[in-house]
N, C-alpha and C positions, 0 to 999 in steps of 0.2 A: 189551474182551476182552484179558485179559494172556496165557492159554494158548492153542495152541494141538495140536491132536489129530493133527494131518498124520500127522506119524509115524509114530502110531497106525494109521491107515489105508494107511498105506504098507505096513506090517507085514502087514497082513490080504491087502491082495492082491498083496503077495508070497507068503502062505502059502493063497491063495484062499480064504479066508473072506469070505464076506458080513456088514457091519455088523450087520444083524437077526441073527445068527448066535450074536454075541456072549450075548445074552438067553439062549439054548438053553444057552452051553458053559459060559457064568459064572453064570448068575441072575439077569442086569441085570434089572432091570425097562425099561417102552420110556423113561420120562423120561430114564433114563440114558443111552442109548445115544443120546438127542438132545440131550442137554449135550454130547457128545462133536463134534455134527454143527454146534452153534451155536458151540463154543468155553467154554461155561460151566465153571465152576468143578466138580467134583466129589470123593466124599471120599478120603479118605490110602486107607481100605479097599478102594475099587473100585481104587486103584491100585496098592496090593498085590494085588490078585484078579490083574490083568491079566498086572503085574511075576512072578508064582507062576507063572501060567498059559503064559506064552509064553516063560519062562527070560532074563526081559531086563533092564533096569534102567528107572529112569522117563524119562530122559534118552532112553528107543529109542524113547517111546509120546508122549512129549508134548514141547514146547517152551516158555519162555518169552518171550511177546514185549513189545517198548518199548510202552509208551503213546502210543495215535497212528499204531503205526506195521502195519503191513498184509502 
């Protein structure tokens, strides 16, 4: 897992949104919204979806992390 989604979820409930939520306000389908839960890769689009939707940059949604490291 290189990314990770924290942020992302930090973001939501600071703004009280529920994960499943996301489906309703963006269009995820559910795979998506569990790439997000596993740390998987997803595309540049779902990440401008997010970046559009919540006025943020991808730096507020996701992280980069070391290989190995947790």
């Amino acid at each position: 897992m290189s990314f990770s989604y924290k942020p992302l979820f930090k973001l939501l409930l600071d703004r009280d949104i529920k994960r499943t939520d996301l489906k309703h306000l963006l269009g995820f389908g559910p795979s998506t919204v569990a790439k997000f839960e596993k740390g998987d890769n997803v595309s540049l689009d779902v990440i401008d979806k997010l970046c559009s939707h919540f006025g943020v940059q991808p730096n507020d949604i996701m992280e980069h992390k070391k290989e190995g490291a947790d």
